[in-house]
TORKOL-4160 file (C-alpha; in steps of 0.2 Angstrom, whole numbers, padded with zeros to 4 digits, m for minus):
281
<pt num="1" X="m0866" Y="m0058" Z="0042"/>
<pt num="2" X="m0884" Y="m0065" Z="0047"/>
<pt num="3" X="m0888" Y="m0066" Z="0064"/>
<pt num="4" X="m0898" Y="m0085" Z="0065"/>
<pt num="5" X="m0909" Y="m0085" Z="0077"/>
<pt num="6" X="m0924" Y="m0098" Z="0086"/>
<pt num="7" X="m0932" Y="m0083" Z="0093"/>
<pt num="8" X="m0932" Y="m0066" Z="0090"/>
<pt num="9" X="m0935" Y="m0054" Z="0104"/>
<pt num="10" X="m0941" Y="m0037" Z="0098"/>
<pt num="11" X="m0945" Y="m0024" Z="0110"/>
<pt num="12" X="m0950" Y="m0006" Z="0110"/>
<pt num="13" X="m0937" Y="0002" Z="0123"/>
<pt num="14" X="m0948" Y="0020" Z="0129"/>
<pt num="15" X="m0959" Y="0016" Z="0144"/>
<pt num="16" X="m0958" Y="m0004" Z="0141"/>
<pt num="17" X="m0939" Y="m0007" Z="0143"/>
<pt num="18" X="m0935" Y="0008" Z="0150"/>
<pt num="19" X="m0941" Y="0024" Z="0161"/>
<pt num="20" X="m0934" Y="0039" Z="0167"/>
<pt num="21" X="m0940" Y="0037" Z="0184"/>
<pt num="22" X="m0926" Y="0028" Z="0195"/>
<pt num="23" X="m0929" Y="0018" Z="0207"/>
<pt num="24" X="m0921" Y="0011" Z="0219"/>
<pt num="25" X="m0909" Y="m0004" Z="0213"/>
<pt num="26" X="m0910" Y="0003" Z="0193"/>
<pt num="27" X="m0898" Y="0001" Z="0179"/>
<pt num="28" X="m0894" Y="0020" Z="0170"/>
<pt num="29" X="m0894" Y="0016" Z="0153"/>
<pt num="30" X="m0894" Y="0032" Z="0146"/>
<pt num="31" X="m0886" Y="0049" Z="0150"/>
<pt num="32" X="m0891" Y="0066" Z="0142"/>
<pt num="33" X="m0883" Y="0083" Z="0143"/>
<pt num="34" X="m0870" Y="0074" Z="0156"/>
<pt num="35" X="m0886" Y="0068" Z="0167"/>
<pt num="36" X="m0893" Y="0052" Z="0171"/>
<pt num="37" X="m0909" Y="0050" Z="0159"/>
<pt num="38" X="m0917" Y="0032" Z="0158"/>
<pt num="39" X="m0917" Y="0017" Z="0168"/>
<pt num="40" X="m0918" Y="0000" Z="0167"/>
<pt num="41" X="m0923" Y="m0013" Z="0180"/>
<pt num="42" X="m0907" Y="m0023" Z="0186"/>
<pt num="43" X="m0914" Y="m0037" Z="0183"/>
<pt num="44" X="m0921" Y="m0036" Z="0164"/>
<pt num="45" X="m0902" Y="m0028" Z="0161"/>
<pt num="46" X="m0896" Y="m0047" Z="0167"/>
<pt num="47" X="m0909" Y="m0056" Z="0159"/>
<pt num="48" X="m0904" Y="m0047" Z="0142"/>
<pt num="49" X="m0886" Y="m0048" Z="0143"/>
<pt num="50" X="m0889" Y="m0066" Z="0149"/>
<pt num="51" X="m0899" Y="m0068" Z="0129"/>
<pt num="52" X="m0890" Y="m0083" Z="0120"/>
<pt num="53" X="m0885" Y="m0084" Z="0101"/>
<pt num="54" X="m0902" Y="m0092" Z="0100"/>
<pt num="55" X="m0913" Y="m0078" Z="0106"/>
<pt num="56" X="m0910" Y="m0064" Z="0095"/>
<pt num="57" X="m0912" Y="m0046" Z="0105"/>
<pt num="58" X="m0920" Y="m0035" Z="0093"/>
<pt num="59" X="m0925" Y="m0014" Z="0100"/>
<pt num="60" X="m0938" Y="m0006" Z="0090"/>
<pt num="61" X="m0937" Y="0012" Z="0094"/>
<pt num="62" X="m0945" Y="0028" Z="0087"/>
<pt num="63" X="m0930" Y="0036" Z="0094"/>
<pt num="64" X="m0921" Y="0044" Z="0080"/>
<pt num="65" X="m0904" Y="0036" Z="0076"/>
<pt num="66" X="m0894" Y="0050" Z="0086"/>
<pt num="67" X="m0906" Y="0047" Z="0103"/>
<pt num="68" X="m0904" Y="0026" Z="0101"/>
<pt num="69" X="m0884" Y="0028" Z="0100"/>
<pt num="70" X="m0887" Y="0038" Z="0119"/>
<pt num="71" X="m0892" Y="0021" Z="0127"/>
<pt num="72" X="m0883" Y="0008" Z="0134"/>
<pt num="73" X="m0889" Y="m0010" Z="0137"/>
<pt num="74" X="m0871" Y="m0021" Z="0143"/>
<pt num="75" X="m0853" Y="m0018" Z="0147"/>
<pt num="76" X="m0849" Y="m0035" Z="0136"/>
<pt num="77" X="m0861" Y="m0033" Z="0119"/>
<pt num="78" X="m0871" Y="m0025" Z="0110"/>
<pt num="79" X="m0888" Y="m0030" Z="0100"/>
<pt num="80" X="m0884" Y="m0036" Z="0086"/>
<pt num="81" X="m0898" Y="m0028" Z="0076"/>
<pt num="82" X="m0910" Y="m0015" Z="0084"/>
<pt num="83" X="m0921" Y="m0004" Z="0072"/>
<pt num="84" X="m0922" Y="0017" Z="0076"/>
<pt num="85" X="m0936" Y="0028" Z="0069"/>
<pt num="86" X="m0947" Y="0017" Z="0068"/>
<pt num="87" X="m0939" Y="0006" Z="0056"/>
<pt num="88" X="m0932" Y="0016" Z="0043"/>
<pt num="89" X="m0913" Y="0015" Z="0052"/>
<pt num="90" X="m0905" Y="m0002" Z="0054"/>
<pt num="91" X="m0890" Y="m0003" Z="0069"/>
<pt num="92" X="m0880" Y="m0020" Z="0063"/>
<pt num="93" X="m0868" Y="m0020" Z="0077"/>
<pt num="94" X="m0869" Y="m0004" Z="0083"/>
<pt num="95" X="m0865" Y="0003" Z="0066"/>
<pt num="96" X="m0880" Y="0013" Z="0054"/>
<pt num="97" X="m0883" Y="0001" Z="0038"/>
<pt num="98" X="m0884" Y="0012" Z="0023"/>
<pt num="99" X="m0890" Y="0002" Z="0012"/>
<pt num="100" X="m0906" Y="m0003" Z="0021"/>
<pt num="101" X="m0909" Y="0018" Z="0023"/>
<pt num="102" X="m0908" Y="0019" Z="0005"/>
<pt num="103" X="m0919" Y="0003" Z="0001"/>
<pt num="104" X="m0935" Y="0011" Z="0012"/>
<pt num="105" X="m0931" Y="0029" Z="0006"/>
<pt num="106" X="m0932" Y="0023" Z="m0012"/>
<pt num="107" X="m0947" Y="0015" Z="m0009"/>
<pt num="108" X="m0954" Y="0028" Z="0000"/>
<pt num="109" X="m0956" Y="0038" Z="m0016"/>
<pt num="110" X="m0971" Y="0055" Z="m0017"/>
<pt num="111" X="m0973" Y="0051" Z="0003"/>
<pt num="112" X="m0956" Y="0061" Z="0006"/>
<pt num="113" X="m0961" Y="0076" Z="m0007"/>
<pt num="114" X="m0978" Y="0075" Z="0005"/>
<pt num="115" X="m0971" Y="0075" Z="0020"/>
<pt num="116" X="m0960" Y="0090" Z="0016"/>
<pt num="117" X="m0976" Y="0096" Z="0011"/>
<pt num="118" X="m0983" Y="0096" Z="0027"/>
<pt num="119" X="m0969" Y="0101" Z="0036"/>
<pt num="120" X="m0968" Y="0118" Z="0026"/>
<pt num="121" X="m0989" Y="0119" Z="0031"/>
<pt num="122" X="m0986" Y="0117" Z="0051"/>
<pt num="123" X="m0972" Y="0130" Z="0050"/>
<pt num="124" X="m0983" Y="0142" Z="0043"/>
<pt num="125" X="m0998" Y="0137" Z="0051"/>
<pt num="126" X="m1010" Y="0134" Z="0036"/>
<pt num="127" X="m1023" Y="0125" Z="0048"/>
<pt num="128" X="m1038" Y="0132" Z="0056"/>
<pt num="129" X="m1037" Y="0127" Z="0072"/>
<pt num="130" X="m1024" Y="0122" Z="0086"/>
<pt num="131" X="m1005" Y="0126" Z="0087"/>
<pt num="132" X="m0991" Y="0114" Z="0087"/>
<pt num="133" X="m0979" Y="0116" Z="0102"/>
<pt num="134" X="m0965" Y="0106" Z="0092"/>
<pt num="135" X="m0962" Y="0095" Z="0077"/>
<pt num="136" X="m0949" Y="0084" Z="0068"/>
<pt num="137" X="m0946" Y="0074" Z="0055"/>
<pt num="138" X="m0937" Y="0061" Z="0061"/>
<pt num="139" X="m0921" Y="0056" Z="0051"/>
<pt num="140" X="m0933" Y="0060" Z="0036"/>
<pt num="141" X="m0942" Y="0043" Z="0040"/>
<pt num="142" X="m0958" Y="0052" Z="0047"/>
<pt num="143" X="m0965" Y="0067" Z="0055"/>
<pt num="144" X="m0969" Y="0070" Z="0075"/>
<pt num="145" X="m0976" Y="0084" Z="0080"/>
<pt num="146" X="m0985" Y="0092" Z="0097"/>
<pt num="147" X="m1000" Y="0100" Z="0094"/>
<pt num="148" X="m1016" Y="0102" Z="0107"/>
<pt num="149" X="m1027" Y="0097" Z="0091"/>
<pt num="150" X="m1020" Y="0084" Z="0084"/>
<pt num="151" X="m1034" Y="0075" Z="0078"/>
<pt num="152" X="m1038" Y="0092" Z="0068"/>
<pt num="153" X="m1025" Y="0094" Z="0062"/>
<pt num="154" X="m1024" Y="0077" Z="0055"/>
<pt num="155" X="m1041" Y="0078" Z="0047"/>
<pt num="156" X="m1033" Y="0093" Z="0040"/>
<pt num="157" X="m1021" Y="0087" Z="0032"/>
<pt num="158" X="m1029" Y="0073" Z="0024"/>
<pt num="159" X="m1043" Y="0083" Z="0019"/>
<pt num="160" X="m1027" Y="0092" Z="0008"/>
<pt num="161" X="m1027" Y="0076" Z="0002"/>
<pt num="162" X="m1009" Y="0072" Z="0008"/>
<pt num="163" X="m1017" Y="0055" Z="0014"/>
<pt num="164" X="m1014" Y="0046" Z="m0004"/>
<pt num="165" X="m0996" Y="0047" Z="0001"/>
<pt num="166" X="m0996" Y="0047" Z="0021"/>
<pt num="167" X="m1003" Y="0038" Z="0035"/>
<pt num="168" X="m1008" Y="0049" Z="0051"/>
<pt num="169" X="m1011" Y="0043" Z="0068"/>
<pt num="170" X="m1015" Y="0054" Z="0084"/>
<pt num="171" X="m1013" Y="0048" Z="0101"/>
<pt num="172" X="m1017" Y="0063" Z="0115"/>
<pt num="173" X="m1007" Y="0078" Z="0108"/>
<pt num="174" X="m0995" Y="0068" Z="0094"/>
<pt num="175" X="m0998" Y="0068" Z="0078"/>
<pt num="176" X="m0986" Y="0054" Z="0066"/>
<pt num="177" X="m0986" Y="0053" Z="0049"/>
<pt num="178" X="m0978" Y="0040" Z="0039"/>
<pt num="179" X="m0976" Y="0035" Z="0020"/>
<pt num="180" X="m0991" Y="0023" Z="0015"/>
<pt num="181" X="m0990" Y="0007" Z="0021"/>
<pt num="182" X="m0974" Y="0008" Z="0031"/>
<pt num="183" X="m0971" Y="0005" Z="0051"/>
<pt num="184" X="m0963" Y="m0004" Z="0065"/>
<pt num="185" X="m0971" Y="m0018" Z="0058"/>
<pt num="186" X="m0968" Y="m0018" Z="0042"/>
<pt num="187" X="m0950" Y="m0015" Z="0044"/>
<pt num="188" X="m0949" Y="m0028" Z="0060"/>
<pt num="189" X="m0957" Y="m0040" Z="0045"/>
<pt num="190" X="m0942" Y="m0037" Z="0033"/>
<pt num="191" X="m0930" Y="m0039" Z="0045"/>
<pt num="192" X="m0939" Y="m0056" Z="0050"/>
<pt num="193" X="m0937" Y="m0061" Z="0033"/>
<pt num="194" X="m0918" Y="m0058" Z="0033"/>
<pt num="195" X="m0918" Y="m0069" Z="0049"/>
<pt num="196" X="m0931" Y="m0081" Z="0048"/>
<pt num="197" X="m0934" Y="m0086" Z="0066"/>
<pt num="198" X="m0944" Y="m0101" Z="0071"/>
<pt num="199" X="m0954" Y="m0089" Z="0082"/>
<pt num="200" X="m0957" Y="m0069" Z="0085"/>
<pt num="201" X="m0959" Y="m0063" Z="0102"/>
<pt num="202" X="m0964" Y="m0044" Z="0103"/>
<pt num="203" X="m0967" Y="m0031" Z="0117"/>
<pt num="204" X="m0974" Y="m0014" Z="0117"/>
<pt num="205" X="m0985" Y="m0001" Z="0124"/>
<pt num="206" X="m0992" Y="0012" Z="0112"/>
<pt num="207" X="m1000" Y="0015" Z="0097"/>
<pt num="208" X="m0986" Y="0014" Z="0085"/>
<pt num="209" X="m0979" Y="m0004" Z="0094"/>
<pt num="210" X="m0998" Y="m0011" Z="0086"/>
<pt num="211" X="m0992" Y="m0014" Z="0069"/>
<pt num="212" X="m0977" Y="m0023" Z="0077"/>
<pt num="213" X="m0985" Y="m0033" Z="0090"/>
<pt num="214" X="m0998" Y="m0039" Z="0075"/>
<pt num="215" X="m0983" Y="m0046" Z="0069"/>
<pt num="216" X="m0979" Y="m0054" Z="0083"/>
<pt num="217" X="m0983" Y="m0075" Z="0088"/>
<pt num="218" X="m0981" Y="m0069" Z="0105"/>
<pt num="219" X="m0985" Y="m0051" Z="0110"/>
<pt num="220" X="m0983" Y="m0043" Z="0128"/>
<pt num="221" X="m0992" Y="m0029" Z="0133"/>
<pt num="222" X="m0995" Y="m0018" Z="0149"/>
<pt num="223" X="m1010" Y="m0019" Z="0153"/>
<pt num="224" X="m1029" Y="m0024" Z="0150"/>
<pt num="225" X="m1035" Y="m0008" Z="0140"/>
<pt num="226" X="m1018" Y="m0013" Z="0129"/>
<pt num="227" X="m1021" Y="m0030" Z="0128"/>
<pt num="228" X="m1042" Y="m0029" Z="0123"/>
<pt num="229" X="m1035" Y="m0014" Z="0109"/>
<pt num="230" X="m1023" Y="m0025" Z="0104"/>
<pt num="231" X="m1034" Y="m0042" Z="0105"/>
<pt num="232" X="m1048" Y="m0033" Z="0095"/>
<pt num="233" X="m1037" Y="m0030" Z="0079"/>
<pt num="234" X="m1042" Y="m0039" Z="0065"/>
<pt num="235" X="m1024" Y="m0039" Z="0059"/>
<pt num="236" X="m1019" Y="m0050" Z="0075"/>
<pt num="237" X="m1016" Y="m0068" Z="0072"/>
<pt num="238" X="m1003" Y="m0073" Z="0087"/>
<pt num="239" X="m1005" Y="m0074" Z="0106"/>
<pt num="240" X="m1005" Y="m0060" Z="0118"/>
<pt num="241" X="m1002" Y="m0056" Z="0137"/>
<pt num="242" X="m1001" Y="m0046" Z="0149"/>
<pt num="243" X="m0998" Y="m0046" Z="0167"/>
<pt num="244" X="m1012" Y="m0053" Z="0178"/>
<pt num="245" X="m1018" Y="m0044" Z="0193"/>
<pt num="246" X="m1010" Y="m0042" Z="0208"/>
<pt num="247" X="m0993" Y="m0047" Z="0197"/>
<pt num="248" X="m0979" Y="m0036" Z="0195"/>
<pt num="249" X="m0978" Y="m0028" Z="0177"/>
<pt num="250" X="m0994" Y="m0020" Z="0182"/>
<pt num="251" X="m1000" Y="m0002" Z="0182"/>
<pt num="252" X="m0982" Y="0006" Z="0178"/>
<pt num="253" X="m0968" Y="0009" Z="0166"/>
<pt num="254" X="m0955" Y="0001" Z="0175"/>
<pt num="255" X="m0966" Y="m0015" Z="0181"/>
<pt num="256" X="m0970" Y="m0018" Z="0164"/>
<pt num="257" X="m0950" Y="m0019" Z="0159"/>
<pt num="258" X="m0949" Y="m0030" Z="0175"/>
<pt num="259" X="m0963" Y="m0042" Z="0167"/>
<pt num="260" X="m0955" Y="m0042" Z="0153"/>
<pt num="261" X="m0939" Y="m0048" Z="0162"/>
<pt num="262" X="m0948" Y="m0063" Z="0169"/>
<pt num="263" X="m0953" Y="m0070" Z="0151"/>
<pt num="264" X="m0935" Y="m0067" Z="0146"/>
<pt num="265" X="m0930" Y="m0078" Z="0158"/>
<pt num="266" X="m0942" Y="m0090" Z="0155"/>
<pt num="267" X="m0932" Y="m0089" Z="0139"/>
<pt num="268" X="m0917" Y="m0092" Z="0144"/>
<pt num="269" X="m0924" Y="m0109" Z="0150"/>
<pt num="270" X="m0934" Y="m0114" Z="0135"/>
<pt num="271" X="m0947" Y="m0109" Z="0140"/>
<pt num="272" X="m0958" Y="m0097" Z="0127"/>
<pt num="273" X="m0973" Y="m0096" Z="0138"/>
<pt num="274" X="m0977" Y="m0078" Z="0146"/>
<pt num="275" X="m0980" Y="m0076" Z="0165"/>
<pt num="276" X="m0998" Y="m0067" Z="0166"/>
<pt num="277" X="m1015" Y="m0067" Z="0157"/>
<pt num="278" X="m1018" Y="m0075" Z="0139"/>
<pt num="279" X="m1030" Y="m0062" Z="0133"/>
<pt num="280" X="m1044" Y="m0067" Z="0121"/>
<pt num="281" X="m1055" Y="m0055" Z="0114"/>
């Protein structure tokens, strides 16, 4: 069954919808190891379960399919679509859809052969310099790792030339790699095309959220740094804002989340004009 939709509402959930800072008056949406983990502010956990048929609730998570399944947005439904590692897992319902793992894994082709490749090279640390604290790959969709070089180690590895196949991005001490051509927003962009809402509202705060928010005909972004990054892409066609000074939604994980709970329910009254700054760069 295909979700119809006016809008669609996708939304990175890690430090935009959610924090694991509580405060006071938060929603636990996620429990680990027994313990209360992430939060949500009361009122974006109303203004989301409040979403009609018409506004499609979308998460767009790098969260790999086993963290997504720890979170918990309403008593009454669930999202009917929400997309984990970064895309390559669709949720329909709750429930992992095979055969759109399969469709991207095809397509993915060398890149996973690469990706292996790498792996195999951090493990035995076949780079000059820097160390890697951790890495993953993450439901064999692409690779995260920790490493206090992160940018050398890129350069690294594309020097090995394993950038034919893969695409790296470093952000402080992360390095991701993905298959060519293949992110949040591509995958966001096949699910649109299932879907094919009238308009796309999208949310984020990092560096893997830009290929989704460039997407987007509306995105919402934390803050000004995010917005000029953002309103600087050439790739960027839509509208974009952030909260304006003195607003709340500024400065912080969980007032971001609670900006992005006044446009949902701005929403909820027909309304698909942000609260904040329209940013133009």
């Amino acid at each position: 069954m295909v979700w119809w939709a006016v809008i669609l509402f996708a939304c990175d959930l890690d430090n935009t919808l959610i924090h694991t800072r509580e405060r006071p008056g938060d929603i636990c949406v996620e429990y680990k190891d027994g313990k209360a983990h992430a939060f949500m502010p009361e009122g974006l956990f109303r203004s989301l379960g409040e979403l009609g048929r018409e506004i499609c609730f979308v998460p767009v998570t790098g969260r790999s399919a086993a963290q997504y399944r720890r979170i918990h947005y309403f008593e009454s439904r669930i999202p009917p679509y929400a997309l984990a590692s970064c895309g390559g897992v669709l949720f329909r319902a709750g429930k992992q859809d095979p055969l759109w793992e399969e469709a991207f894994r095809l397509g993915f082709g060398q890149a996973s052969e690469a990706m292996r490749l790498c792996l195999d090279q951090m493990a035995l640390r076949l780079f000059p310099r820097g160390d890697v604290s951790w890495v993953k790959w993450v439901d064999r969709v692409f690779i995260a790792a920790q490493s206090p070089g992160a940018r050398g180690l890129a350069s690294f590895l594309s020097a090995q030339g394993f950038d034919s196949a893969l695409d790296f991005f470093t952000e402080e001490d992360r390095l991701y790699a993905f298959p060519k051509g293949f992110n949040k927003g591509s995958a966001l962009d096949t699910l649109r095309r299932q879907l094919k809402p009238e308009l796309l509202v999208c949310a984020g705060d990092g560096l893997l959220d830009l290929p989704m928010l460039c997407a987007a005909d509306i995105a919402l972004v934390p803050n000004e740094r995010s917005a000029r990054q953002l309103g600087e892409s050439p790739e960027f066609r839509g509208r974009l804002y952030y909260p304006g000074q003195g607003e709340t939604g500024g400065g912080t994980p969980s007032g971001f989340a609670e900006y992005i709970a006044g446009f949902a329910g701005k929403l909820l009254r027909g309304s698909s004009t942000p609260p904040g700054r329209n940013a133009s760069f």
